[in-house]
Every structure is written in structure tokens, then in C-alpha cells.
N, C-alpha and C positions, 0 to 999 in steps of 0.2 A: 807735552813736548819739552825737548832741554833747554834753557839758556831763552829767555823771551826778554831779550834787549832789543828787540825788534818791533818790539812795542815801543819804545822809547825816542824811535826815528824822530826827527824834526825836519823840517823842508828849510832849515840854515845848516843842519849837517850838511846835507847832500849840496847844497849848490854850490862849491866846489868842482863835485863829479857833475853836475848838469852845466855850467858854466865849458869844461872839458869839451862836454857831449858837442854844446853850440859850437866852438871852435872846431869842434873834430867833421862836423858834417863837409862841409867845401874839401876837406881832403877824400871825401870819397864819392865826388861828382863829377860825371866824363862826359862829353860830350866827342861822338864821332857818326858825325851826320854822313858820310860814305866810307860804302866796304874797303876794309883794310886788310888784304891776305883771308885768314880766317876770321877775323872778325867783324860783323857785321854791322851795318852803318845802321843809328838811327836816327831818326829827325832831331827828337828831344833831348836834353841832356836826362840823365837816371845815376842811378846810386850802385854804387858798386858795394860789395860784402864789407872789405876790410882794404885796409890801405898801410904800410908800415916800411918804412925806407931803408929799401935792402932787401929786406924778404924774399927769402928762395921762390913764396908762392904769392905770385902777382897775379891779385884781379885787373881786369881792363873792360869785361863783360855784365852783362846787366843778367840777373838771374832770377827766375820765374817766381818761386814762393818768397825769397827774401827780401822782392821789391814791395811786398802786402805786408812785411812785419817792417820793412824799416819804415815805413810811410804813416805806421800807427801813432808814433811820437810825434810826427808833424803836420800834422792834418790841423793849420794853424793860418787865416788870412793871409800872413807873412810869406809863407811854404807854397802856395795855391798850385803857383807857376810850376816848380818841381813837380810837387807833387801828380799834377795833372797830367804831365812830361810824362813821368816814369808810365803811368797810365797808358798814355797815349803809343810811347814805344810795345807795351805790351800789347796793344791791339792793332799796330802796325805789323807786328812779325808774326801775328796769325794771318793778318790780309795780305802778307807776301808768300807766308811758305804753307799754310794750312795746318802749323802748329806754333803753339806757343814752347820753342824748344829749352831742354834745360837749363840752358843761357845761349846769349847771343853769337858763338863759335859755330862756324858751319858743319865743324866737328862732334857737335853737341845736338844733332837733329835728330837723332834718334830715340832719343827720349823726351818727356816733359818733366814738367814737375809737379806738385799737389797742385789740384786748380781751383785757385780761389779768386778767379774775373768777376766774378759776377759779385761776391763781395765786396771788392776793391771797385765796383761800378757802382754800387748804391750808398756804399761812403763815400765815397765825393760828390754824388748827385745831391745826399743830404747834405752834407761838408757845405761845400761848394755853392749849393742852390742851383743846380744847372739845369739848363730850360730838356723840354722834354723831349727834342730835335737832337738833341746831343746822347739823352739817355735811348732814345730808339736802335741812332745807330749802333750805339755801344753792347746794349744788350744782345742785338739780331750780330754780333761776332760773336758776343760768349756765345750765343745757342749754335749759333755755328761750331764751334770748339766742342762742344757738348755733343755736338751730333755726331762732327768728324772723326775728333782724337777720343774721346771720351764712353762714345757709345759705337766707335769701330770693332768692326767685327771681321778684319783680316789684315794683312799686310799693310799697307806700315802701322796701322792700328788696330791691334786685334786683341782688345781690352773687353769689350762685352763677350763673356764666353760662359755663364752660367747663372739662370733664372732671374734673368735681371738686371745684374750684380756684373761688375768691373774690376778689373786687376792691374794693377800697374806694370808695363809694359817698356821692353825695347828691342827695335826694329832688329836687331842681332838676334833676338831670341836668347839673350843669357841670363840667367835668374839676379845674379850678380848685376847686372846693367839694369835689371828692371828695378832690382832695389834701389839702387840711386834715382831714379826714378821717383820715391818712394819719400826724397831725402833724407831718409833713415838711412844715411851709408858709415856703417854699417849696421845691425840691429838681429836681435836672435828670434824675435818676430815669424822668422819667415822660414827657420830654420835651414839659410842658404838653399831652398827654392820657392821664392818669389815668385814666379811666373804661376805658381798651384794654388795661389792663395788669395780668396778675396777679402783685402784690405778693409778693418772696420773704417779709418778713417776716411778713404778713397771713398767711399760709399753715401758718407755722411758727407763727405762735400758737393758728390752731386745730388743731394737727396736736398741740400740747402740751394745748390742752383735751380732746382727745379719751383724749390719753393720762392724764391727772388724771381725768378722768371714771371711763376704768376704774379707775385705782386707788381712787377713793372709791365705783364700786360693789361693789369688794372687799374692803374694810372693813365696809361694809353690808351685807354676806355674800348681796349680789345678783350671783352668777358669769356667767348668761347675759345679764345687761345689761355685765356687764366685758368678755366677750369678744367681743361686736357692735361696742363701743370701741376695743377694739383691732385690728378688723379696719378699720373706719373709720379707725384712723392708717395702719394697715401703707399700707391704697390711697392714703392722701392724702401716704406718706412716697416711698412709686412714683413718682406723678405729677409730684411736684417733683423727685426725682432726675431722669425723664426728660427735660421739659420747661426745667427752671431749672440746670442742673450744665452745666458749659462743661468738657468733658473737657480739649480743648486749652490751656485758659487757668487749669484749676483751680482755678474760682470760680464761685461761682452768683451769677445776673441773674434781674432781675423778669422776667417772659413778658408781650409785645404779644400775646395772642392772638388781634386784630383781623387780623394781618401774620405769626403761627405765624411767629414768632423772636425769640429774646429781645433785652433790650436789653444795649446797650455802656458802662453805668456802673457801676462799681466804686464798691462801697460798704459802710457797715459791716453795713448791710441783710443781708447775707449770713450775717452769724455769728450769726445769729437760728438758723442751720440748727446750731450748735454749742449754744446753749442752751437749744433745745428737743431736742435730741438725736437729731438725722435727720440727720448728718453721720455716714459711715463713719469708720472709724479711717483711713484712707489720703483722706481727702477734708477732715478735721480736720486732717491734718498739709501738707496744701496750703494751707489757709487759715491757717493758722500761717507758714507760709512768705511767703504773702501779707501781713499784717501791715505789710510795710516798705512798700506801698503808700500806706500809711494815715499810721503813727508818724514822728511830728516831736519835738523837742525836749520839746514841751509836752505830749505825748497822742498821741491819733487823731483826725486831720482823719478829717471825716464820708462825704468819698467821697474818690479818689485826686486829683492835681493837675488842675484843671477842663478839661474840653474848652471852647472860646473860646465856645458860645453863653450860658455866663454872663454873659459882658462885651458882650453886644448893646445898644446904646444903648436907653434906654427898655424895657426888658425886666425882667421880674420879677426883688427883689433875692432872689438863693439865700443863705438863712443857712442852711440845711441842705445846708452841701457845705463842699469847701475852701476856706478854710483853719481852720472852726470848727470846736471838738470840744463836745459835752454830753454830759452825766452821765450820761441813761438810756442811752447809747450805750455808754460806756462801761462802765456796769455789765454789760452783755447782753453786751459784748466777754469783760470779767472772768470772770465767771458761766460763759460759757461753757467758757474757756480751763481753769477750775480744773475743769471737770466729765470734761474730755478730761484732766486728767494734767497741763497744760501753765500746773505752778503757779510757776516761774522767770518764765516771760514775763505771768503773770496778777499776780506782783508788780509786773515794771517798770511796764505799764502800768497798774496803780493808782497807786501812787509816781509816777510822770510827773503823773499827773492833779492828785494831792495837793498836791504840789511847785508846779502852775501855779496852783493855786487859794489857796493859800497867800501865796505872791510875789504875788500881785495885791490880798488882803486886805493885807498887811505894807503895798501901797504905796497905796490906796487905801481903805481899811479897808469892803468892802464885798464881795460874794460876786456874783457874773455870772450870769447866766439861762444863759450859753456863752460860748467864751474862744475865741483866735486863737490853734492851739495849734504856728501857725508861726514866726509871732513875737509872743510872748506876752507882752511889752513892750506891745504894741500892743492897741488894742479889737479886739474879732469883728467880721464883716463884718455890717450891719446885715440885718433883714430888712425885710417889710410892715407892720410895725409896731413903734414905738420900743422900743431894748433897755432891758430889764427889771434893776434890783438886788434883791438880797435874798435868794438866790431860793430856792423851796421843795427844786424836786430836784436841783439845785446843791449847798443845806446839806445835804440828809440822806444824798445819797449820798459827800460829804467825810466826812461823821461815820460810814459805815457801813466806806470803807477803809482808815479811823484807827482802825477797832475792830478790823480785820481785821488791817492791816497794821501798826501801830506799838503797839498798847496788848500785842501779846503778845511 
């Protein structure tokens, strides 16, 4: 790989930008315990995306997937309170509306977003130490969520609709709305219809809820609810080896199940199957190999070098492809890579990430929603809406691989 000054980080480089990060949290923490017009009250205070004075595009809302990556850099004694907060609002707004909506806008109920409750319930129960009165009721929501939005099978949730397997979804029915959905807005993934495609990722999170389920009905010394859960993963861990695992190519792709064949985009989407832990050891070490698809100087571009319908005139702009990398991406690369053994490459690409996040604060003094991690000199390729500073899972996921990787 080019340029390995990345090796060279020190944890006195960075705390400047982490120093930043501390300052920067209280600018993107709201608290609005009643409904406001369209925005909806919730008890706790929670973290908003991004915060920047002026900004055509003002957060005010609390958002589904980005409350699980910001909360990764502070899951720290000090943080409890927040942290617990941001939690607790997300399992208030499934016990009012029967969804965990794309954020808190009552204009935003039509969709969810990747659902990661049940992870973000068992780090804090560990985090935290929380008694098991608390983890009961929390999990008996996620499974609720799980049964509702997740495993519905009509109107407003009509996501279970083949062998199993679940597609990300919106109550409009438009392939475009389900891909935000998706947080991939936008992404070549889906080939602009989402609605026909089952998601590797989508798949792999419920396949790790299933597997968190049993473990926390084994703690609660409920055995015949554990092991219904884990028959529920084994079948849903089948279905995606059968269906999404490309023996030839050594890589797993979302499923058209419209067309019963998968699709042809390489993505990080895949190593969702390493951090949920439905990767074989010999299927793990393909996707490890795979890697050099991805890794550029800066990171990991988000899918492999674009097939040309990104560049279609007038065509939606893809900031969820190459040449961008994000945080949450990364982390789930990380994450996974160190769960499989494969902690030499789960360094470089922290340290890469660090390194681009870094060099762009020293030269700009400000932190990117996602970075251009081909030439990193350079801005990320816009999306559908103007790019964002500041940014929530940006900062905490910097500060969680400065904790990992250079503070020891």
C-alpha cells in the first residue's frame, strides 16, 4: 500500500483533534422532552448528527443508526448519563409509535433505519453493568421491533417477503425511500430498485439480533426462548450463505429476489457477514483477501472502483460508493476483522482511517461526515444533500480507534 506514515501516528499527534472532539460533543446535544410541530419530544437528551452555525442543513432530530456509532467513542463512566439517554429515547419511540423511525420527525415514519437495538442494548448492559430488570425490559422492545418492523410482512411493514430474508422498506412503496432506509442514500448496490433486493447487511443484523436475543435469554435463565433464537439464526445464517456467498468470486452480494440472482456490486456491505459472525473461517479469509478491492491510501472506498452508471448525466449522486469512506463502515470492517484473528490488518485500517481524519482536521481544522479516501487531499464526492462538518460518527468513531489504537 502507498505512503505508510500511518504507522507513525502518535496519541500527542492527535490530541489536538481529540481535545476538538471533547469540545465539540455539547454542540450536538438537544434535549426536547415535548412534541414540537414535527418534531417529536423525547424524555432524554440524545446527539444529533452534526451541528455548524449557519448551515443551510440543520439537525434538531435524533437519528436511528447514528445514535449506535456516535455513542461508540463515549461509552466512558463520565458519558453513562447521555449515553444511556440516547438509548432510552430509542426505545421510547418504538413503545409510542411501533417503530424505531428514521429520526424523530413525524415526517420520517415511514421508514427505519439499519437496526442495531439489540447491540446498543448489550453494550451498555456490559458498559454499564446494568442489573437484569433493566436488560429484560429492553430486550422484550428490540424483539418487539424485530417481530413488528423487521419481520412484517405487510403494510406499514412489509420487509419479510422472501425465504426468510428481509429488505429494507418504505410505507410509500418507492425503491428510492426504501434505500434511505438503507442509509446508503445514495448507493449503486441496489441498482435504483431497493425494494427487490435482499440486503446483505440488513440480514446480518438481524441474524446478530437473533443471536443477542438468545444470549440475553440465557442470562435470564429462559433456555427454551435461547434456543428457538438460535435456531432462528442457524436458518437465517443457511439462507444467506446459500443465496448471498458467491463461491466463484469469494464474496457475498445483496440478493434481487425479484430476478433469484444476486447483484454484481462489491461492497463493504459484505463484511457485516464478519461482524455478525456468519462468515466461516475459510469464507473470512476470502474476504480478508478481498480487502485490496476496497483499501486506498486513505481507508476503505465504500464499494470497489464504480461501474460507469455512477457517471450517468443527471443520475443520482452515489456518496455511498467509490471513492468515499465512513466511519460506521469502517468500524464494522474493524470490528469485524479483530473478531476473526485478523488484528495486523484491523490495525492498518484503523490507522489509515485515523491518519485521513487527522491530515484533514491539521489542514482544515474540522472533522467530515466522509472523506475521499483515494485522494484524500481532495473533498468526498457529494451526495443528495449538502456535505455535513462536525460530525457526530466521524468524531467518536476517531476517538474510539485513538483509544484502541494509540492510547495503549
Amino acid at each position: 500500500m502507498p505512503g505508510r506514515g500511518y504507522e507513525k501516528l502518535t496519541a500527542e499527534q492527535v490530541a489536538p483533534d481529540r481535545d476538538y472532539i471533547k469540545d465539540y460533543w455539547p454542540k450536538l446535544v438537544r434535549h426536547n422532552p415535548a412534541d414540537d410541530d414535527t418534531l417529536i419530544g423525547l424524555p432524554k437528551p440524545y446527539l444529533v448528527p452534526a451541528f455548524e452555525q449557519g448551515h443551510e442543513f440543520d439537525f434538531n432530530e435524533l437519528y436511528y443508526w447514528d445514535s449506535y456509532f456516535m455513542v461508540q467513542g463515549l461509552m466512558t463512566p463520565d458519558n453513562k448519563e447521555l449515553v444511556l439517554g440516547v438509548l432510552e429515547d430509542l426505545l421510547n419511540l418504538f413503545e409510542r409509535f411501533k417503530i424505531i423511525p428514521n429520526a424523530s420527525r413525524t415526517y420520517l415514519m415511514g421508514r427505519s433505519q439499519p437496526p442495531l437495538l439489540s447491540s446498543f442494548i448489550l453494550e451498555v448492559y456490559k458498559t454499564y453493568k446494568m442489573d437484569k430488570d433493566w436488560l429484560s425490559r429492553a430486550i422484550k422492545i428490540a424483539q418487539e421491533e424485530y417481530h413488528v418492523v423487521w419481520m412484517g410482512e405487510s403494510k406499514p411493514n412489509a420487509r419479510l417477503v422472501y425465504e426468510g430474508l428481509s429488505r429494507y422498506y418504505d410505507v410509500n412503496y418507492q425503491h428510492g425511500l426504501a434505500e434511505a432506509e438503507s442509509g446508503w442514500d445514495m448507493t449503486p448496490r441496489f441498482s435504483k430498485k431497493c425494494l427487490n433486493y435482499l440486503p446483505i447487511d440488513l440480514n446480518c443484523l438481524l441474524y446478530k439480533y437473533e443471536r443477542d436475543f438468545a444470549y440475553a435469554e440465557r442470562l435470564l435463565h429462559r433456555e427454551e426462548e435461547a434456543i428457538k433464537w438460535e435456531q432462528a439464526a442457524h436458518k437465517r445464517r443457511m439462507t444467506i450463505n446459500e443465496l448471498m456467498w458467491s463461491d466463484l468470486r469469494g464474496f457475498y452480494y445483496d440478493y434481487d429476489y425479484t430476478k433469484k440472482h444476486r447483484g454484481n456490486v462489491d461492497s463493504l456491505a459484505a463484511y457485516y457477514t464478519m461482524w455478525a459472525g456468519i462468515a466461516s473461517e475459510k469464507q473470512a479469509a476470502k474476504l480478508v483477501s478481498g480487502l485490496r478491492k476496497f483499501e486506498n491510501k486513505g481507508g476503505l472506498a465504500t464499494t470497489d472502483a464504480m461501474p460507469l452508471n455512477q457517471f450517468v448525466p443527471g443520475g443520482q449522486p452515489m456518496q455511498w460508493a467509490y471513492p468515499n469512506g465512513w466511519a460506521p463502515l469502517h468500524f464494522i470492517v474493524v470490528r469485524g476483522l479483530q473478531k476473526y484473528g485478523y488484528h495486523k490488518e484491523a490495525r492498518r485500517v484503523a490507522l489509515k482511517w485515523i491518519d485521513t481524519n487527522h491530515k484533514w482536521f491539521n489542514k482544515n481544522g474540522v472533522f467530515l461526515e466522509k472523506y475521499n479516501v483515494v485522494q484524500t487531499e481532495k473533498p468526498p464526492v457529494k451526495g443528495l444533500y449538502p456535505s455535513q462538518t462536525g460530525f457526530g460518527w466521524t468524531n467518536s468513531i476517531f476517538e474510539l480507534f485513538c483509544q484502541e489504537y494509540l492510547d495503549n
